[in-house]
C-alpha angles and dihedrals in degrees: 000000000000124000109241135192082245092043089042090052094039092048091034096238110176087220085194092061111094096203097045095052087048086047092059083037093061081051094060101259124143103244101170098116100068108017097090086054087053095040094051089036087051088050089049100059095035082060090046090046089048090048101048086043090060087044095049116023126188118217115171093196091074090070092064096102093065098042089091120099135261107019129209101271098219091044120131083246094060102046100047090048089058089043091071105031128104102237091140104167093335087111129026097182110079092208105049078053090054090044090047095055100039082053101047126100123248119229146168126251123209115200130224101181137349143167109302084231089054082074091050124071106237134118106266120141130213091017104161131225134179117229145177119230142171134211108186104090088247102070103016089095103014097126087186090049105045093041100060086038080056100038088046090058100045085056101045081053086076096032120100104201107062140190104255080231102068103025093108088051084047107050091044086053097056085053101096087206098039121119114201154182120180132154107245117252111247090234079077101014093050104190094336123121078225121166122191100207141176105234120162132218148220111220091214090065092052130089103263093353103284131065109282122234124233120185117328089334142048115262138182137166132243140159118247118227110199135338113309112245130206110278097346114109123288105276092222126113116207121256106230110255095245100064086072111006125064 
């Protein structure tokens, strides 16, 4: 069958998108009339992503300095870190904020799936992404680790046949409107204390305005507040870009 301006808006096929024509494609549709336009548009943003990482790197060692518990509460680091984080009225008290935050861990996030405007520079707020963190000192900050734990969900979400361990992760992550927070099953997690949340994001708070790459997965760094619970927020408050990003 081939895919037609009347079947792409009855079906509601994005005919810009690359990976959703490919995906009617693998089902046997005629996608030609609108694949060269997707193609040339794909090219298009990966030069635009190249251009905006070597303008603004990301290099995570350069947040070692500040790895080391507790911080100075009235450190730069601190205060920056609270400048861009999303307390809201958790605290009323503006010290115990500061000595949370000197005093919390810093850790790494892999994500499994965000917002497709979350890859592109641009100015939108509260745009959400799933990621896989964890909190033991053996895996917060293991890139190897948390990678292949992210890589690994992101692939069960189109699996059938799932561990009895992480069928209710699952199942809310293949809700498109689901915010979550569950510990992650050891048939996935191994040993690791490991969580897969929902967290959002303002653009502006992020190097070069989108969430960097490193390696095969998107990762960004936060500090983790206090120990993540079953189905509350993600306890984590965001590192400003320019601690680890030019």
């Amino acid at each position: 069958m081939k895919l037609t301006k009347r079947l792409a808006k009855m079906y509601q096929v994005d005919v810009t998108n690359l990976a959703s024509l490919e995906h009617y494609e693998k089902l046997g549709w005629d996608v030609s009339e609108f694949k060269d336009a997707a193609l040339a548009q794909a090219a298009a943003k990966e030069n635009a992503r190249q251009l905006n990482d070597q303008m603004h790197p990301v290099d995570l060692s350069r947040l070692d300095p500040f790895v080391a518990t507790p911080r100075d509460p009235n450190s730069a680091f601190v205060t920056d870190a609270l400048a861009v984080g999303a307390y809201g009225g958790l605290f009323a008290n503006k010290d115990k904020k500061r000595q949370i935050v000197a005093g919390a861990p810093l850790i790494y996030g892999a994500v499994v799936e965000a917002n497709s405007d979350l890859w592109e520079p641009g100015s939108g707020t509260n745009l959400p992404a799933v990621f896989v963190i964890a909190t033991d000192a053996a895996h917060r900050t293991n890139i190897e680790w948390l990678t292949q734990a992210a890589q690994t969900i992101a692939a069960l979400k189109h699996q059938g046949d799932l561990p009895k361990d992480m069928r209710k992760l699952i199942d809310d992550l293949r809700n498109s409107i689901s915010y979550f927070c569950h510990k992650i099953g050891p048939s996935v997690a191994g040993d690791a204390d490991a969580w897969c949340a929902t967290t959002s994001f303002n653009q502006a708070n992020l190097p070069g305005k989108r969430l960097p790459r490193i390696g095969e997965v998107g990762m960004l760094p936060f500090l983790l507040k206090e120990e993540p619970k079953e189905n509350q927020f993600l306890p984590v408050e965001n590192i400003p870009a320019k601690y680890y990003s030019d």
